[in-house]
C-alpha positions as CSV (number, residue, x, y, z in Angstrom):
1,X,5.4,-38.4,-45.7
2,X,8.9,-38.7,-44.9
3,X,10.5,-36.3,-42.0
4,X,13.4,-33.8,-42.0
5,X,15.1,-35.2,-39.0
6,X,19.2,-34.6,-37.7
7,X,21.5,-36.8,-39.3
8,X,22.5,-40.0,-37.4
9,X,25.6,-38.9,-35.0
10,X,27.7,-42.1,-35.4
11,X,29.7,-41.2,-32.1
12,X,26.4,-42.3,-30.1
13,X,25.5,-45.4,-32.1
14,X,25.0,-47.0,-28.5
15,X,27.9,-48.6,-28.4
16,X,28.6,-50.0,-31.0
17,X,31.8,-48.9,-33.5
18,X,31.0,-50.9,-36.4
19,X,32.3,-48.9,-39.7
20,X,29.5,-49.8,-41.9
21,X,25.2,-48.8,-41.3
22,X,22.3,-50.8,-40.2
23,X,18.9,-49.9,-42.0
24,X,15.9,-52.0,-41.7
25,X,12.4,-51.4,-43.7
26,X,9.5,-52.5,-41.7
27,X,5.7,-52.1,-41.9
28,X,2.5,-54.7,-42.1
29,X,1.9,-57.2,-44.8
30,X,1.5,-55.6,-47.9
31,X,3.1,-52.6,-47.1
32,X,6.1,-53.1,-49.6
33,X,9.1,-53.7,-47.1
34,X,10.0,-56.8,-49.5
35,X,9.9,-54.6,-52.8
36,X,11.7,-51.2,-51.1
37,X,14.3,-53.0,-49.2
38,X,15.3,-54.3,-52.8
39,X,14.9,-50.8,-54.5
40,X,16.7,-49.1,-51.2
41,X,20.0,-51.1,-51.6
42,X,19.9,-51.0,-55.7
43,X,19.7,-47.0,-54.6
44,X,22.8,-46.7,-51.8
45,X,24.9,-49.4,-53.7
46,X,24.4,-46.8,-56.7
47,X,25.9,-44.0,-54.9
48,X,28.8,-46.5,-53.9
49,X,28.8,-48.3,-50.9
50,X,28.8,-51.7,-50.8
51,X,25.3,-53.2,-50.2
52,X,24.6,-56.2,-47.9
53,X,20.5,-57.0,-48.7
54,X,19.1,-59.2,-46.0
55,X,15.9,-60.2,-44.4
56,X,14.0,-62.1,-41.6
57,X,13.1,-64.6,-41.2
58,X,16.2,-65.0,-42.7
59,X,17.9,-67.7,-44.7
60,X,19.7,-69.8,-42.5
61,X,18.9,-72.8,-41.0
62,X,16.4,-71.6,-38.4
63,X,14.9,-68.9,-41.1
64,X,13.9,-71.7,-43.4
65,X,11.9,-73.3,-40.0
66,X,9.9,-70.0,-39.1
67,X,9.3,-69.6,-43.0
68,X,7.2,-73.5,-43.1
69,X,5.7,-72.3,-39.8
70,X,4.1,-69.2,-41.5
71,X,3.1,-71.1,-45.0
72,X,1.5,-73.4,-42.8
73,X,3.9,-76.3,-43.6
74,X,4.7,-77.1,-40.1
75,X,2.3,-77.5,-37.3
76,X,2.3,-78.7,-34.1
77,X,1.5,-82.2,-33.4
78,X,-1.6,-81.5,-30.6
79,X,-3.5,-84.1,-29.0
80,X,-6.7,-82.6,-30.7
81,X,-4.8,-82.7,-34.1
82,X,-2.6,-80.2,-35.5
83,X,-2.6,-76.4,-34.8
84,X,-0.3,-73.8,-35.0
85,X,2.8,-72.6,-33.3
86,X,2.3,-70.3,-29.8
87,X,2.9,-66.6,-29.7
88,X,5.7,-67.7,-27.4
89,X,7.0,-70.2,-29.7
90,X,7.0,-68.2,-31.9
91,X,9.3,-65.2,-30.3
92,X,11.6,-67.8,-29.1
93,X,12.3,-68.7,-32.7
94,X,12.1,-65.5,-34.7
95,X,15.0,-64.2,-31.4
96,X,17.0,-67.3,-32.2
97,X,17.1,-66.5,-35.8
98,X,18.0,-63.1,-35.5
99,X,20.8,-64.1,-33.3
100,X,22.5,-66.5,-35.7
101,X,21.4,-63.8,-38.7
102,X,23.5,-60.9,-36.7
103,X,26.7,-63.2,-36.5
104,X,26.5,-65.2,-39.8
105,X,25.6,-61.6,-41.9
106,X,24.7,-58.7,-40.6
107,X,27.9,-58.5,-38.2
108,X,30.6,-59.1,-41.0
109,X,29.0,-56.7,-43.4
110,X,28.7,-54.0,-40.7
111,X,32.6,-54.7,-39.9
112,X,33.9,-54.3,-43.2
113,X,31.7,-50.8,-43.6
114,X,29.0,-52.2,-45.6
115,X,25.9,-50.8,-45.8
116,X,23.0,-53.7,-45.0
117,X,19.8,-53.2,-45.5
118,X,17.5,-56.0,-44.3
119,X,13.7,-56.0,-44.7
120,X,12.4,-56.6,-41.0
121,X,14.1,-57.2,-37.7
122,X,13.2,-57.0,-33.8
123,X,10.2,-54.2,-34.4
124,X,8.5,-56.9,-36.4
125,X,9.1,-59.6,-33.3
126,X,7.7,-56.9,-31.1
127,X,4.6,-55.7,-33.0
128,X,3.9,-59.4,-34.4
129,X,4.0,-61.4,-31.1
130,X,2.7,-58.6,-28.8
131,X,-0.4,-58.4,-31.2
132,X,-0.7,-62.2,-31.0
133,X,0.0,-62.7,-27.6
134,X,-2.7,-63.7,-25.5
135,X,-1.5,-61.1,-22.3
136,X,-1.4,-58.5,-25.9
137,X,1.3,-55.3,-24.3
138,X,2.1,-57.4,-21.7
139,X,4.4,-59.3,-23.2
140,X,6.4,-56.8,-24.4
141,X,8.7,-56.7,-22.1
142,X,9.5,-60.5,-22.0
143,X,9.9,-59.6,-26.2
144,X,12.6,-57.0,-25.4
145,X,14.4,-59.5,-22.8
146,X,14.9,-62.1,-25.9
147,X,16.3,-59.4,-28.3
148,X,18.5,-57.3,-25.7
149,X,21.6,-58.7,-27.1
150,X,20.5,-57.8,-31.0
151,X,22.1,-54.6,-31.6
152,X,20.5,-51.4,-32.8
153,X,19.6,-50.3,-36.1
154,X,21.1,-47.0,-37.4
155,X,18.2,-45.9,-39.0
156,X,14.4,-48.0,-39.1
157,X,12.2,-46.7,-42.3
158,X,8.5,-48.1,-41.0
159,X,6.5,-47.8,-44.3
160,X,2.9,-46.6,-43.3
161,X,0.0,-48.3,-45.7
162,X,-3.4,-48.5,-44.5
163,X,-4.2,-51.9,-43.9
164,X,-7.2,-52.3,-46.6
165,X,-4.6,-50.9,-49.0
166,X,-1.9,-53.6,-47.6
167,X,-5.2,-56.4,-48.2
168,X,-5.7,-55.7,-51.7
169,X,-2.4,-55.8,-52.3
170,X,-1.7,-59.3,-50.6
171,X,-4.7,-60.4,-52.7
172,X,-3.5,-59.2,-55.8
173,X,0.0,-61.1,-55.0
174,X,-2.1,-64.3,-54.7
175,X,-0.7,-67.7,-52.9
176,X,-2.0,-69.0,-49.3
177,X,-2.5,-66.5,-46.6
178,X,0.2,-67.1,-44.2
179,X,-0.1,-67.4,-40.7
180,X,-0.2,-63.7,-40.1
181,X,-2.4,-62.2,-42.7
182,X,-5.3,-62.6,-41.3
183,X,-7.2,-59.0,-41.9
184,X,-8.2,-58.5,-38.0
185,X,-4.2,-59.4,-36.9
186,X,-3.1,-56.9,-39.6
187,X,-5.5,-54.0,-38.9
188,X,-4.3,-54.5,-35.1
189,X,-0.5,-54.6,-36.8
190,X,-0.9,-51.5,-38.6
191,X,-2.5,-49.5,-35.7
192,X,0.8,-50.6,-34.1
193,X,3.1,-49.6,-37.0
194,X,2.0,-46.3,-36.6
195,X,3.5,-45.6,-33.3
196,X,6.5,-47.7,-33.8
197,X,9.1,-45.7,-32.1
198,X,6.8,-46.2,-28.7
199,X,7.9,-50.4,-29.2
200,X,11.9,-49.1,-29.8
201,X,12.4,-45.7,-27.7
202,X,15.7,-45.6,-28.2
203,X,15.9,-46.2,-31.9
204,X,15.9,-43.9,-34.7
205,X,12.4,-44.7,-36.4
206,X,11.2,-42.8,-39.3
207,X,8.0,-43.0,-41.2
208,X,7.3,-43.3,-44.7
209,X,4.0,-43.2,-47.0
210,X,4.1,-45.9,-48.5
211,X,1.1,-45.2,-50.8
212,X,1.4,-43.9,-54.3
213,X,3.6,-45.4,-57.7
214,X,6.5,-47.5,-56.6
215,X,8.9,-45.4,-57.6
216,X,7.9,-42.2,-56.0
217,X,7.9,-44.7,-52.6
218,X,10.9,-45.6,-53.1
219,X,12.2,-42.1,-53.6
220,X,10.7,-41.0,-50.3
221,X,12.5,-43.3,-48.1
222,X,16.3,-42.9,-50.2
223,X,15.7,-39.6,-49.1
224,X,14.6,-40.3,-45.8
225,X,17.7,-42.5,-45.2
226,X,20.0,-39.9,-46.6
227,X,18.7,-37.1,-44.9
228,X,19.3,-39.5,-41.5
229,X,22.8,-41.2,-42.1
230,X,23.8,-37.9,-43.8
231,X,27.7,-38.3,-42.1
232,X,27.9,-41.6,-43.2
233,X,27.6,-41.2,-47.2
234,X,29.4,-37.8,-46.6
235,X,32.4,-40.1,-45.4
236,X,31.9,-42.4,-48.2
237,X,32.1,-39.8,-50.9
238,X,33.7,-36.5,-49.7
239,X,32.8,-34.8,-53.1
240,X,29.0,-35.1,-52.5
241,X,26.9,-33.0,-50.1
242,X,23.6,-34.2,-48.8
C-alpha cells in the first residue's frame, strides 16, 4: 500500500540545491522497477516537467561491463577455470558506474530542473552486495564508504512483491537467469527490501504494493511520489493543487 507521508521540504534536501527531483524505483527481480520507472516518467512528464528516465547499471561505458558480468558474458579467468565476479568486485564496479552515471546524466538533468527518474541506484548496491557478501551486514558499511559521494534521492519508491510472485514473473519473461536471480539470493533480497529505509536512514523511502494489474501499480506509486514531492509539482504548475 502506498503511505500518506509530509511532502519533501526541498530546503533540507541535504545539501544539495539542485532545481530539478531525484526519484529512484527499486525492489527485487521481478518486482517491476523496469516497467514502473517507464510508466512513472510517461506519468510526471504528462503533468509537465521534463523527464530524464535512467537506470543502473547504466549505459555508459562501465554500465555495459556490469551488464555482461550479470548475463554471464564475462567471467573471471581463475586458475580452476572461469567463475564469477566477487561480491567486492562487484561493489567496486556498480560505485564506479554510479559515479560516472551522476556526472554524465543524472547531475545535468537535476541542474536544469528536470525530473529523473532512474530504475535502481545505491539501495540496490547495498541490498545486492550485502546479501552476497560473504561477512553478509558486515559489509555494509564498507558499501556506504564507496557511495558517500553519490548524492541523495528525493524520494525512493521500493516496490514490495513477494518473491515467488517476483519468480513467476522472471520465468514468464524467459532468457538466462542472470547472475542474481537465483531464488535463495532473491528471497534473502526481498526480506531486505522490506526494511529498506534501515540500509538508507537518512533517505526518504516509501513502499509500494507492487502486486495487482499494472496499471493500478502504477497509479499507487504516481500517487505516492506526488503526495512526497508535493512542493515541487506545486512550483511547476501553480494552478494545480496536490
Amino acid at each position: 500500500m502506498s503511505q500518506s507521508v509530509p511532502p519533501i521540504s526541498r530546503a533540507s534536501d541535504s545539501g544539495r540545491r539542485f532545481p530539478g527531483l531525484f526519484v529512484v524505483v527499486e525492489g527485487i527481480d521481478g518486482c517491476g522497477s523496469t516497467t514502473h520507472a517507464k510508466l512513472l516518467a510517461k506519468a510526471i512528464k504528462n503533468r509537465g516537467p521534463e523527464v530524464v528516465l535512467t537506470c543502473e547499471p547504466s549505459t555508459g561505458p562501465i554500465g555495459s561491463l556490469i551488464r555482461q558480468v550479470l548475463q554471464r558474458r564475462l567471467f573471471v579467468p581463475d586458475a580452476t577455470g572461469p567463475r564469477s565476479f566477487a561480491w567486492s568486485t562487484m561493489a567496486l564496479l556498480f560505485a564506479a558506474d554510479r559515479m560516472d552515471h551522476l556526472d554524465s546524466t543524472v547531475a545535468p538533468a537535476l541542474r536544469a530542473g528536470s525530473v529523473v527518474v532512474s530504475d535502481r541506484y545505491d539501495l540496490s548496491s547495498l541490498a545486492y552486495q550485502s546479501v552476497t557478501a560473504h561477512n553478509g551486514p558486515e559489509a555494509i558499511p564498507w558499501i556506504r564508504e564507496l557511495n558517500a559521494q553519490a548524492f541523495r534521492p528525493d524520494v525512493t519508491i521500493v516496490i514490495d512483491v513477494p518473491a515467488e510472485v517476483a519468480e513467476e514473473r522472471r520465468r514468464a519473461r524467459g532468457g538466462v537467469e542472470e547472475m542474481f536471480e537465483a531464488r535463495e539470493i532473491q528471497a534473502r533480497l526481498a526480506t531486505v527490501y522490506a526494511r529498506a529505509e534501515e540500509l538508507v536512514p537518512d533517505d526518504r523511502v516509501l513502499h509500494v504494493s507492487g502486486v495487482g494489474e499494472v496499471q493500478n501499480v502504477a497509479a499507487r506509486i504516481f500517487e505516492t511520489v506526488l503526495g512526497a514531492a508535493a512542493g515541487f509539482f506545486q512550483a511547476q504548475n501553480p494552478a494545480q493543487k496536490g
